[in-house]
N, C-alpha and C positions, 0 to 999 in steps of 0.2 A: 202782336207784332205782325204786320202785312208779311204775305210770303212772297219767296221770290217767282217771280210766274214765269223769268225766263227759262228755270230751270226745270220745267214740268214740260213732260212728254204726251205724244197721243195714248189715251188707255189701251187702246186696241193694239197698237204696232208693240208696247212696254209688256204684256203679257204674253205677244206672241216671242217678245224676245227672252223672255223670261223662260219660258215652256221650249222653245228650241232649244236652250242649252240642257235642255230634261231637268229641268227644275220643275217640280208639281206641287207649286204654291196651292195653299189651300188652307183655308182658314181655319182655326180650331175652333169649335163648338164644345163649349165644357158637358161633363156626366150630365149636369142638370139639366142645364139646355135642351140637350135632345131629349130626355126623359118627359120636358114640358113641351118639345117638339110632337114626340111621337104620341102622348096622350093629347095634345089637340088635333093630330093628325086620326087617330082613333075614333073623338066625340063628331070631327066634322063625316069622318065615314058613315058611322051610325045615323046620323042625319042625312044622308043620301049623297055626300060629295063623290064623286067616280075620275074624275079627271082633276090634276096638275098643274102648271107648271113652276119651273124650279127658275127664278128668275136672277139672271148670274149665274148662273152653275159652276163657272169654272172649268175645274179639273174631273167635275162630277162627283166629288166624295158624300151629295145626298140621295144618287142618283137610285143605290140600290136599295135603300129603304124606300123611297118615293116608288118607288117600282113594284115593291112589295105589297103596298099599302091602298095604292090608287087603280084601277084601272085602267088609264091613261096617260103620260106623262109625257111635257114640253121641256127639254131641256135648253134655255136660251140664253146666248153670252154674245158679247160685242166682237171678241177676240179668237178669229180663225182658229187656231192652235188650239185653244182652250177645247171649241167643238171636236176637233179631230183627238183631243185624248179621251172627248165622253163617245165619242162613235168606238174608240178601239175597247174603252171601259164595256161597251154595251155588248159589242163581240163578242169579247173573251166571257162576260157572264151572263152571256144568254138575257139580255134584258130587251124582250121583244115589243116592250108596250112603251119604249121610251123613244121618240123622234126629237130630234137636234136639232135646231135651228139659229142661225146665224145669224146677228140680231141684235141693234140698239136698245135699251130699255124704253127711249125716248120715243121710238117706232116702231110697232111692238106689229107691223100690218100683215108680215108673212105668217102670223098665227091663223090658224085656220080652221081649228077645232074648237068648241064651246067648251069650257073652264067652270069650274066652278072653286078653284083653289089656288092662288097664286103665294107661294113661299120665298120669301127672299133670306137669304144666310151671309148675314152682312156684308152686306151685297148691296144694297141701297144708300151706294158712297158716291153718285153723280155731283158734281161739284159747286155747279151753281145754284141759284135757287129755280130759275126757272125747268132747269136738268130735272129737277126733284121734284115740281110742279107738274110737268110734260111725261115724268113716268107715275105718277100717281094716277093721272086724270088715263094714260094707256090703260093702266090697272083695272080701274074703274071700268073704264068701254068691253072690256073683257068679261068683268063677272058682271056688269049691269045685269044681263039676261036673266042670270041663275040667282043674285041676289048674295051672291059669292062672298067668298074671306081672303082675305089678305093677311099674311102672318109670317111672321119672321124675328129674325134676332137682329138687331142694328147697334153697330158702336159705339161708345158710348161717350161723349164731348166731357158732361159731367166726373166722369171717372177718370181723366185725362186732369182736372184741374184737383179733384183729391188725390191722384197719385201723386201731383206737383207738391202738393202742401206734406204727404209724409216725406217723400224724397228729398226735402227740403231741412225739416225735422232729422231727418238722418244723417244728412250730413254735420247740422249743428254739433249732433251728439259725437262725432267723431272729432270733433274740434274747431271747424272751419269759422269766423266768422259769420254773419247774415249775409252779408252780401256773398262773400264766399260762398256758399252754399247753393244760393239763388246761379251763382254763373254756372258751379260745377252741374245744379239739374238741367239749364241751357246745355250746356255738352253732351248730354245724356241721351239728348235726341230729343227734348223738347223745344227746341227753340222755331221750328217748323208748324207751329202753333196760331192758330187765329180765332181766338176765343167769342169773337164780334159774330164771326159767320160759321161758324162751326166746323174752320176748315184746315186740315192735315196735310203732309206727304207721306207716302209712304212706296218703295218703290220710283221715285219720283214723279209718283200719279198724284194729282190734286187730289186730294180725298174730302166727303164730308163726313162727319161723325154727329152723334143726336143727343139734343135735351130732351126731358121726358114732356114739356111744356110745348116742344115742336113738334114734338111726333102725335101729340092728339092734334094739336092745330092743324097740322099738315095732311092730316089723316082726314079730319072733318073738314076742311077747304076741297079738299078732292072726291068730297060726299063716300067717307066710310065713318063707319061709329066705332070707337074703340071700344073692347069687349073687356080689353086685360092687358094691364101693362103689370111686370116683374123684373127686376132686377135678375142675370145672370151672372152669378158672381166667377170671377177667373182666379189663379193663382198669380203672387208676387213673382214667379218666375213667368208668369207670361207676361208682362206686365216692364219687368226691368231684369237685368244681370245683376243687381246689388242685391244683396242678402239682408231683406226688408222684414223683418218681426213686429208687424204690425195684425191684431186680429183683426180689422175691419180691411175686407179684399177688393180691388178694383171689381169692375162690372161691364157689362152689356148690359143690353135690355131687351128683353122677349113682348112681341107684342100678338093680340090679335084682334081684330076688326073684322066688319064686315058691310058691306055697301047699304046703305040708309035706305029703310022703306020708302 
């Protein structure tokens, strides 16, 4: 279903308005995630990585492990607001090795330190494809030098059309009709769906979300070689408010790469 475009906002002015009302959206990262986070954060140590950065940050809730782990860290977001809760984050816990900067994914040029590690925490929702082509190929110009990784967890488009098929399923089993069922998962909050271009709202932000078929494409168009792709499974309450007894769990997907010899 095409989305409606007039109803999509700038991302940078929707975050900063999101965070003045002290809202501190922030995405959740399940147990697993980070666990396959911080052990690739680990093996890329031990192989000599020293420097970051945290691409989207946000509200900064990677900032202080990234702090911990790296020598170096770049915390970069589109969204003014966003920067000023990781600047008051950094304050309040003494995280001296982390600098802020303010900053399209698409224009990454106020970076000014050498990288060897760039982490994205599903974070990598620019909307169009060229948005997603224009931050990859940043990506790349950054760890060129060092021969760098690129890694991160991205959302997951596939996992959006299996939760449709059990939320569908579920309603059957309550009584509904087919069609009935298909409108009430429309209400749900799927109907904001564009399965063509792998595109969402949410917040009233365009969002993209990943097949695991695009993300090595996209990956190897922008000269990086996928090392590891995993599913990160979430819970039915992150997922939906209906009371879903299904054992197979929606998902993310964890990836890591690194720029092609």
């Amino acid at each position: 279903m095409p989305l409606d475009m007039s109803r999509l906002k700038d991302p940078a002015k929707t975050w900063d308005k999101v965070h003045s009302k002290g809202v501190e959206y922030q995405v959740e990262i399940p147990e697993y995630g980070w666990k396959k986070l911080k052990q690739a954060f680990a093996y890329l140590v031990r192989e000599g990585a020293t420097s970051v950065l945290d691409l989207g940050c946000g509200v900064g809730n990677a900032l202080e492990t990234l702090s911990k782990t790296f020598q170096t860290v770049v915390a970069l977001d589109i969204a003014p607001k966003s920067i000023e809760f990781c600047k008051k984050l950094c304050n309040s816990r003494k995280l001296r090795n982390v600098t802020c900067v303010n900053a399209s994914m698409t224009d990454m040029g106020d970076v000014q330190c050498d990288l060897d590690v760039i982490v994205t925490l599903n974070s990598l929702t620019v909307p169009s494809i060229q948005q997603i082509k224009d931050t990859l190929m940043e990506c790349h110009r950054l760890l060129e030098h060092s021969k760098g990784h690129l890694l991160g967890v991205l959302p997951s488009m596939d996992s959006y059309h299996f939760e449709q098929l059990v939320l569908i399923d579920h309603n059957m089993k309550r009584g509904l009709s087919e069609d009935e069922a298909k409108t009430a998962v429309m209400n749900q909050g799927y109907k904001d769906l564009d399965f063509r271009y792998g595109r969402t709202t949410g917040f009233n932000v365009l969002q993209h979300f990943w097949t695991p078929h695009e993300i090595e494409y996209r990956l190897s168009q922008a000269g990086f070689e996928l090392l590891e792709l995993e599913k990160i499974h979430l819970t039915w309450s992150d997922a939906t408010y209906l009371k879903v007894k299904e054992p197979m769990l929606p998902w993310d997907w964890f990836f890591l790469s690194k720029v092609k010899s």
